[in-house]
C-alpha positions in Angstrom: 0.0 0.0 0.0 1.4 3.4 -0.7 1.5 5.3 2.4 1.1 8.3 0.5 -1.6 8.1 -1.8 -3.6 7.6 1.7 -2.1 10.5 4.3 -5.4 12.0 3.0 -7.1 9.4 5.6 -5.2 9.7 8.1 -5.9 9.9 11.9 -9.0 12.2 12.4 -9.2 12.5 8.5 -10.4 9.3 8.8 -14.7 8.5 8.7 -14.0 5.9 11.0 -11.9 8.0 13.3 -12.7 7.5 17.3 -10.4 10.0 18.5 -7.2 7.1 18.9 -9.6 4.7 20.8 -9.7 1.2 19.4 -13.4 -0.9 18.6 -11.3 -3.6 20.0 -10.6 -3.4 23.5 -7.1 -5.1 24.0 -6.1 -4.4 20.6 -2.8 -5.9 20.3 -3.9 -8.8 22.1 -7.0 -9.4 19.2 -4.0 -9.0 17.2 -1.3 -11.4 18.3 -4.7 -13.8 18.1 -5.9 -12.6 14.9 -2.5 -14.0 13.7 -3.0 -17.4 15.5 -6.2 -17.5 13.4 -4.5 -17.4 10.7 -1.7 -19.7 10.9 -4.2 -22.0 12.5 -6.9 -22.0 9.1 -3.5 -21.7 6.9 -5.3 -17.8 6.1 -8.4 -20.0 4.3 -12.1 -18.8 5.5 -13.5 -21.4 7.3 -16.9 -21.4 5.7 -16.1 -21.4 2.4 -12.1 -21.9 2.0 -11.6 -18.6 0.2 -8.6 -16.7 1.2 -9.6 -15.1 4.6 -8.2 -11.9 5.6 -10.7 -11.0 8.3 -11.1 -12.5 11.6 -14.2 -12.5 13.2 -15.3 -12.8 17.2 -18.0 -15.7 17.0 -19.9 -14.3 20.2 -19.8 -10.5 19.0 -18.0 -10.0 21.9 -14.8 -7.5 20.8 -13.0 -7.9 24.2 -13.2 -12.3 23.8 -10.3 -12.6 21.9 -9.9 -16.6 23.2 -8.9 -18.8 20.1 -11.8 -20.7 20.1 -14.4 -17.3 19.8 -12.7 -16.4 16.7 -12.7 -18.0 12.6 -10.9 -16.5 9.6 -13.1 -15.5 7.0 -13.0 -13.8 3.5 -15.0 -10.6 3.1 -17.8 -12.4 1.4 -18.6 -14.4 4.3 -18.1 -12.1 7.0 -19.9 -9.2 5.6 -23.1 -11.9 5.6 -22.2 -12.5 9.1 -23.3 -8.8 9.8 -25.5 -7.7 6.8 -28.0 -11.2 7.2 -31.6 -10.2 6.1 -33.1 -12.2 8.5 -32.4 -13.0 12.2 -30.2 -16.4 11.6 -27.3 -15.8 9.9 -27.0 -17.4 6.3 -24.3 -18.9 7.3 -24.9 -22.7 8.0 -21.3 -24.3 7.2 -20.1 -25.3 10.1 -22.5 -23.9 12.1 -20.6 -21.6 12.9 -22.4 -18.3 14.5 -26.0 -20.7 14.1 -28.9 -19.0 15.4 -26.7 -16.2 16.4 -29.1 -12.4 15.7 -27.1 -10.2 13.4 -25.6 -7.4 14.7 -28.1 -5.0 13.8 -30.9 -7.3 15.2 -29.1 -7.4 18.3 -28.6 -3.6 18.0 -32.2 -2.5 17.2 -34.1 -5.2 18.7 -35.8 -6.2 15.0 -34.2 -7.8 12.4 -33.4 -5.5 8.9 -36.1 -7.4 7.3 -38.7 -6.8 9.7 -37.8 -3.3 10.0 -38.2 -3.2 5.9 -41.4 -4.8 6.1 -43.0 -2.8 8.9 -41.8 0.5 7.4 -42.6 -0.5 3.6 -39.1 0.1 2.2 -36.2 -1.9 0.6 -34.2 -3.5 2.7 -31.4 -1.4 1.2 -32.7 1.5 2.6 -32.5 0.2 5.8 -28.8 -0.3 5.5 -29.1 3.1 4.2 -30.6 4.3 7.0 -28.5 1.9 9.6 -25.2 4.1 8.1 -26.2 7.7 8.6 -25.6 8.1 12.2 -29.1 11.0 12.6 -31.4 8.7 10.6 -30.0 5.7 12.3 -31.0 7.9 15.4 -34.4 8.6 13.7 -34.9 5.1 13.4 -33.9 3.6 16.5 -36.7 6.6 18.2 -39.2 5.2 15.3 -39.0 1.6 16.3 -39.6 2.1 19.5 -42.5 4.4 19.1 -44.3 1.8 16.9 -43.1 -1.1 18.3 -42.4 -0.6 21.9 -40.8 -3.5 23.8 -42.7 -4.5 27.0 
């Protein structure tokens, strides 16, 4: 990667910029162990045997960085770890992450399906919606005005 073509994105240039602080508590531990992973899967995806390059915390827990909470996956798969249209992941596999709510289920306490259904939109406006932090705001106050949780 060229450094330079990049120093445009650079610390709080960055969109994904949390003034210095981490998503991962522990960071260079989820590191060493993201490494492990790795050497352990021989860098394939263990759903599908792609090349993996991302390694992912079966129990969504960030600060669980224990060998057996995390799989190497390749973007494909992961990103239908956390974008599933439904509450059960797609992925069956290995059953690996089985039954386990998507992150924004989790999140929002109704699956990006049901959310798309109530509201009479795409689903990919919901993702749309999800990404804007105001209308992800919006929508978090809309869900539980309609569909408050007793």
């Amino acid at each position: 990667m060229n450094k330079a073509k990049y120093k445009h994105m650079i610390g709080p240039n960055n969109p994904r910029w949390n003034n210095g602080n981490s998503a991962y508590p522990n960071h260079a531990d989820f590191k060493r162990a993201r490494i492990e992973v790795l050497k352990r899967t021989k860098g394939k995806c263990e759903i599908c045997g792609e090349p993996a390059i991302l390694v992912h915390h079966i129990d969504g827990n960030k600060a669980n960085h224990n060998l057996d909470n995390l799989i190497a996956l390749c973007r494909q798969c992961h990103t239908s770890l956390h974008y599933a249209n439904d509450e059960e992941n797609v992925i069956m596999g290995r059953g690996i992450c089985q039954d386990r709510p998507t992150k924004y289920s989790q999140e929002l306490g109704i699956s990006v399906k049901e959310i798309a259904e109530k509201f009479g939109v795409t689903i990919n406006a919901v993702y749309y919606w999800i990404k804007d932090p105001a209308k992800k705001q919006w929508l978090k106050e809309k869900i539980k005005e309609k569909y408050p949780i007793d």
